[in-house]
MARLO-304619 format. One record per residue (C-alpha): residue in one letter; x negated, y, z. Coordinates in steps of 0.02 Angstrom, whole numbers, plus 50000, padded with zeros to 5 digits. Layout:
N
AXYZ...
END
This chain:
375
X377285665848465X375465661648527X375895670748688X377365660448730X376525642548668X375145649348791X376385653948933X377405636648902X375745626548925X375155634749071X376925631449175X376745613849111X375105611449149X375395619649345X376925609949357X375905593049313X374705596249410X375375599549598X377065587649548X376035572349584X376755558849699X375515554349826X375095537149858X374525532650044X373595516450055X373805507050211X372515493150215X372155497650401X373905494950449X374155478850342X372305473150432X372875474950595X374435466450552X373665452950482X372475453450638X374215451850756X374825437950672X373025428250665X372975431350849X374815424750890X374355408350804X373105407050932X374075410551074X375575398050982X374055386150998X373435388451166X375175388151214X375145372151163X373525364051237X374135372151401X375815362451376X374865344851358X373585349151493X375065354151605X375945336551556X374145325251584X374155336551765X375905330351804X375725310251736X373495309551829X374695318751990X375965303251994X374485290251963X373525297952110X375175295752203X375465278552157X373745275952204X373795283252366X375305270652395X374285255652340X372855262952447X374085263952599X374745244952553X372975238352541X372675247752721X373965236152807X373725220152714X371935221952785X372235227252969X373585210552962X372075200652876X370875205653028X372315202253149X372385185153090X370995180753052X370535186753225X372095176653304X371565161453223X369785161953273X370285163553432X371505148853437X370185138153358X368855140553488X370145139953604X370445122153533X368635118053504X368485123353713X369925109353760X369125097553671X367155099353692X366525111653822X367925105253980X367465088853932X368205075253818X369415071753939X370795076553812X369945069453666X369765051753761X371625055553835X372215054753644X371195042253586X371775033353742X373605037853728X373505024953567X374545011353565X373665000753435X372305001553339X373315008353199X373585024153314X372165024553373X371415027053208X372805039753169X372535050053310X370615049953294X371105056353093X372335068753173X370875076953295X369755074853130X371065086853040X371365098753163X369695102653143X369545102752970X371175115852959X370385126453077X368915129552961X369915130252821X371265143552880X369735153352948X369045152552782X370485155552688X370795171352814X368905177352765X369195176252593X370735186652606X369875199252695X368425200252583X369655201252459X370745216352521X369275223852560X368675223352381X369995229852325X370075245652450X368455249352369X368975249252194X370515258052248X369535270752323X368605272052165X369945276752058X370595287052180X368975297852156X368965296351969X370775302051974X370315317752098X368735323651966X370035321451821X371105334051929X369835345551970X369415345251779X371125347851713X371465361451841X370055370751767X370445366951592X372115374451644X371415389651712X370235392251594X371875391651450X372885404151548X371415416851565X371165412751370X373085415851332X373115430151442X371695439251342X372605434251194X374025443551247X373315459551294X372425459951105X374195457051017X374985471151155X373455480951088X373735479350917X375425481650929X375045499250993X373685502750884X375015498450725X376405509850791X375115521750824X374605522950633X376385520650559X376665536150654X375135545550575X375685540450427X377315546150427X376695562550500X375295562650348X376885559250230X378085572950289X376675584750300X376245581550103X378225578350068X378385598450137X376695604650044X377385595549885X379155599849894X378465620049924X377145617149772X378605610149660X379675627649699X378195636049680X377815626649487X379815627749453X379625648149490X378015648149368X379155638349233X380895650249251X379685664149246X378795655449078X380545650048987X381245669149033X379745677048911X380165661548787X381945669248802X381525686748739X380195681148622X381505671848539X382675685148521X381235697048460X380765682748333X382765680248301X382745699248274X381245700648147X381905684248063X383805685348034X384575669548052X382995658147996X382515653048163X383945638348209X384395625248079X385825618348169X385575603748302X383795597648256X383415614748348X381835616348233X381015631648186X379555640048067X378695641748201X378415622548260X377105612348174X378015595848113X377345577648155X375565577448091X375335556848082X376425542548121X375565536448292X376185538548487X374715553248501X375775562248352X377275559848476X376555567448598X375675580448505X377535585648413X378435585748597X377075594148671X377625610348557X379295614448659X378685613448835X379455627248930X381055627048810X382695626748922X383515611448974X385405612548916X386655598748975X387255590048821X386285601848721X385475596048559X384265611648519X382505609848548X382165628848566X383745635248612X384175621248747X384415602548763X384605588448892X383515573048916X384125558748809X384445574348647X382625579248664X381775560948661X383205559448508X382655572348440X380755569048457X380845551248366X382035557348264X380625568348166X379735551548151X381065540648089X381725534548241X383465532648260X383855531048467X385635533148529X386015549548597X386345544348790X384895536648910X385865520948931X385805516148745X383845520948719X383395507248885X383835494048754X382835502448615X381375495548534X380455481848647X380005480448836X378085485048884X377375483549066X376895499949132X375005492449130X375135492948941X376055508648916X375525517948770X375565538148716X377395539648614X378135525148719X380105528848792X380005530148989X381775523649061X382455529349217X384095526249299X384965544049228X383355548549155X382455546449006X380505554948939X378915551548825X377425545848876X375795556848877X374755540948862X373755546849009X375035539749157X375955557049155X378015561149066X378485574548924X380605578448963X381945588948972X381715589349168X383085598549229X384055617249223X382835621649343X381195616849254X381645616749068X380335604948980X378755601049064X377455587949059X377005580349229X375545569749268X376435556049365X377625547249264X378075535449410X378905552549513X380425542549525X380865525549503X380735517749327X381785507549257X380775499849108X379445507848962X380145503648783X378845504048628X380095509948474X378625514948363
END
């Protein structure tokens, strides 16, 4: 009996101990992820300044271009200001020459010409005027001048102004694209470096999936072996014994200690007793052979713990725990699947045909569905 408790515990205990799920953190991958998007906001936001530097380019271009027209305009309205001003400078001396420097023969002629005194006076007025809008049109034609000419000079100015704020823009434009550019060869670069480790981890996770799946046959092989001596030493014990060794569907036997205490670690303990019994489908014997949802029955049965017999009806047994709180003697729910936990993150079940009952060390091998505390 000693031997095959002995041989039981050491399958279990190989079985736990290369059946472990690996878990393969990927904080590198996540980083650089993280790292791709940070850097594509950037770009999103360059993308933007470029956009308004590109529209100020376009609006200081059609300024500069109005300007230049205004620049043009101004051109002409001062080459006709010089003409006439010129023009009438020259008519007024020409005047001035009539009347002063050949003599006052055509001053005296008009004053002459007079009729009355009355006219006379009104011609003398009329010579007085001619005079006086000569100085005035050559004034007025100065003061145009000076004016156009003022305001070539401020057009100039702005013209300037608006030429720097080109040359500035254009390099705050070229200085964005080089940016943006750089940008995008660092996301092209991550991008490379994440495929590149998705791939090593994939390779990294079939490698272990193939060393794990070879260690599970391996721990299966150990258990068959274990639950074939359990087989014979049964029927040696069933020989010596007579028929005192099965009690019907409880499975028990002499041989099996019953629940010492009423706690989960007296769960475990009890279960603990028939690893490397076969697992029966729809079998209800503990020693002889039983499924999953009979052996946790069976288990909290011996501590007054009435489940229903199929894994369905135990999920709704007891209350829910989080897995974080999980305690030894707490019912592990699967989907098809139901065990006992070792209090220590690992499963005690009826595993399979293959396996018989083991205890593994990672309860989370497959999905679960819920943990349910029914002590």
């Amino acid at each position: 009996m000693k031997k095959r408790i002995v041989q039981a515990f050491v399958a279990a205990v190989l079985v736990s101990a290369l059946v472990v799920t690996p878990v393969f953190a990927t904080p590198s991958v996540d980083d650089m992820k993280q790292d791709k998007e940070a850097t594509q906001s950037e770009v999103d936001s360059l993308q933007e300044q470029l956009s308004s530097t590109l529209n100020k380019i376009s609006e200081l271009e059609e300024n500069m271009s109005r300007k230049q027209t205004e620049i043009d305009k101004a051109n002409i309205d001062l080459e006709e200001s010089i003409v006439k001003q010129n023009e009438q400078y020259e008519a007024m001396k020409l005047r001035i020459k009539y009347m002063y420097e050949e003599g006052t023969g055509s001053f005296l002629e008009t004053l002459l010409s007079a009729k009355s005194f009355s006219d006379l006076v009104n011609k003398a007025e009329y010579i007085q005027e001619v005079h006086t809008y000569d100085r005035e049109k050559l004034d007025e034609y100065v003061e145009t001048t000076r004016k156009v000419e003022n305001l070539m000079v401020s057009l100039k100015e702005e013209a300037t102004e608006l030429q720097e704020m080109q040359v500035s823009l254009e390099t705050e434009k070229a200085n964005l694209n080089s940016t943006i550019e750089s940008k995008q060869t660092e996301i092209a670069q991550l991008d490379q470096k994440i495929q590149d480790a998705i791939a090593a981890q994939q390779e990294a996770e079939r490698k272990a999936r193939e060393e794990r799946e070879a260690q599970l046959a391996a721990a299966q092989q150990a258990a068959q072996q274990a639950a074939s001596n359990n087989t014979g030493n049964n029927a040696n014990n069933s020989n010596n014994s007579g028929n005192s060794g099965n009690n019907g569907n409880s499975g028990g036997s002499s041989n099996y200690v019953p629940p010492q205490g009423t706690d989960g670690w007296a769960v475990v303990a009890y279960a603990r007793q028939f690893l490397g019994n076969p697992y029966v489908y729809g079998g209800n014997s503990l020693t002889d052979g039983i499924d999953c949802s009979g052996f946790t029955q069976q288990i909290y049965a011996a501590f007054g713990v009435s489940l229903g017999r199929v894994d369905s009806d135990q999920a709704y047994a007891g209350v829910e725990v989080p897995l974080s709180q999980a305690q030894a003697g707490d019912l592990l729910c699967y989907y098809g699947h139901v065990g006992i936990y070792n209090g220590t993150g690992g499963i005690i079940h009826a595993s399979s045909p293959e396996v018989g009952i083991v205890e593994w060390a990672d309860c989370q091998y497959r999905p679960l569905k819920c943990v349910r505390r029914v002590l």
